[in-house]
N, C-alpha and C positions, 0 to 999 in steps of 0.2 A: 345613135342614141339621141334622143329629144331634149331638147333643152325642158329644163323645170320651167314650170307655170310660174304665176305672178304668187298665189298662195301658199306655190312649196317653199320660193324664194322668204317669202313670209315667215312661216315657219322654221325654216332654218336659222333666219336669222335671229329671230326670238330665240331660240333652242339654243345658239350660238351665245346667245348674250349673258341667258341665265346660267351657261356654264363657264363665264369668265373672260369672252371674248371681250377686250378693251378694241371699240370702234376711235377711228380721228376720221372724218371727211373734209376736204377740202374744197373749199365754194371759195367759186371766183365770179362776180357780176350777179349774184343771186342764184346761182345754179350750181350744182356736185359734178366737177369737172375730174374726184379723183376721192381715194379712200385706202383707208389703211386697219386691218384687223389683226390682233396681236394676239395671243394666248399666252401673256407674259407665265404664268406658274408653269410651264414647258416649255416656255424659251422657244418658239416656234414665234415667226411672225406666217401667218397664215396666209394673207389675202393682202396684195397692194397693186392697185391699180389706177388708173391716170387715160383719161379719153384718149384715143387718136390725135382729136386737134387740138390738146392742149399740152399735148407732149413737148420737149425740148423746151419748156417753161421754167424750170425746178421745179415743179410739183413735187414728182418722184422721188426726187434728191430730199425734200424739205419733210415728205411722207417717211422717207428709210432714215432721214437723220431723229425723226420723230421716236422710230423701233429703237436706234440706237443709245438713246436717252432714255427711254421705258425697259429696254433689257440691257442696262450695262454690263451684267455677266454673259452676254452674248445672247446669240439664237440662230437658229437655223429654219431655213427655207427650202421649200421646192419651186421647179417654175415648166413650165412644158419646154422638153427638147427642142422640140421644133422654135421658141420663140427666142430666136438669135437674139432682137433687140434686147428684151432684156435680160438676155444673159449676157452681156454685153457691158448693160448697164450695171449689174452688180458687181460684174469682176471689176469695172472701173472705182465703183464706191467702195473697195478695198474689203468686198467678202471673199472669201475664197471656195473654189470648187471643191467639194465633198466625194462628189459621184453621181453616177446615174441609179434611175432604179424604174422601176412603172407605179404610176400612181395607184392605188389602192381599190379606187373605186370605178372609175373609167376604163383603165388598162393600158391607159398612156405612158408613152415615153418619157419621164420626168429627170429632171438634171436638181442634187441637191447642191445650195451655198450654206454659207455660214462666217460667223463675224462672233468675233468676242473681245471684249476687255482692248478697243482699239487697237487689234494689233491682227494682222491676219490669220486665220486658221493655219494649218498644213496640210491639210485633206486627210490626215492619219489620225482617228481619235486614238486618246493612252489607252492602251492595251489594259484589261481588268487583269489583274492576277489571280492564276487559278489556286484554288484552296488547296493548303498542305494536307499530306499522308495520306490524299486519292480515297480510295473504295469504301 
């Protein structure tokens, strides 16, 4: 699979915006060394990211304590299986592991977290109760 163009990136994010995506980037010396997109009305933090070299800074930290002020009734996240560091990083900022599942539109291996109301998930959401007297 190709990486998106510079124009569809474009587009997305515009498309993203007008449907409620709340951006924060983080500029350090003039330049966007990291960023954070949230879809607070679904409690999804979507997108956080943080350069290579500016990793081990607090970015990261100062990025997800950002999601955790904007969705105090929680949210949940994906991240790719394969990126140890940061699943690494979120079990330490005290979200908890949900599950695995494949991303949607890639077909990747994705691992979900989740964090609510300060206090850790359990990986099990409440069970819906099923509607009485059936048929």
């Amino acid at each position: 699979m190709e990486p998106p163009s510079v124009d569809e990136l474009r587009s997305r994010i515009d498309g993203e915006l007008a449907s409620g995506w709340v951006l924060t980037v983080a500029v350090r010396s003039g330049g966007v060394v990291g960023f954070l997109a949230l879809k607070p009305r679904l409690g999804i933090l979507d997108q956080l990211f943080v350069l290579p070299s500016a990793q081990g800074q607090g970015i990261g930290t100062a990025l997800l304590d950002r999601a955790k002020r904007e969705m105090p009734g929680g949210f949940r996240l994906r991240t790719a299986a394969a990126n140890e560091k940061a699943r690494r990083f979120y079990l330490r900022s005290g979200l908890s592991f949900i599950g695995e599942g494949i991303h949607p539109k890639n077909g990747t291996a994705v691992c979900h977290y989740g964090w609510q109301d300060n206090r850790i998930w359990r990986g099990t959401p409440t069970p819906v109760p099923s509607p009485q007297g059936g048929g």
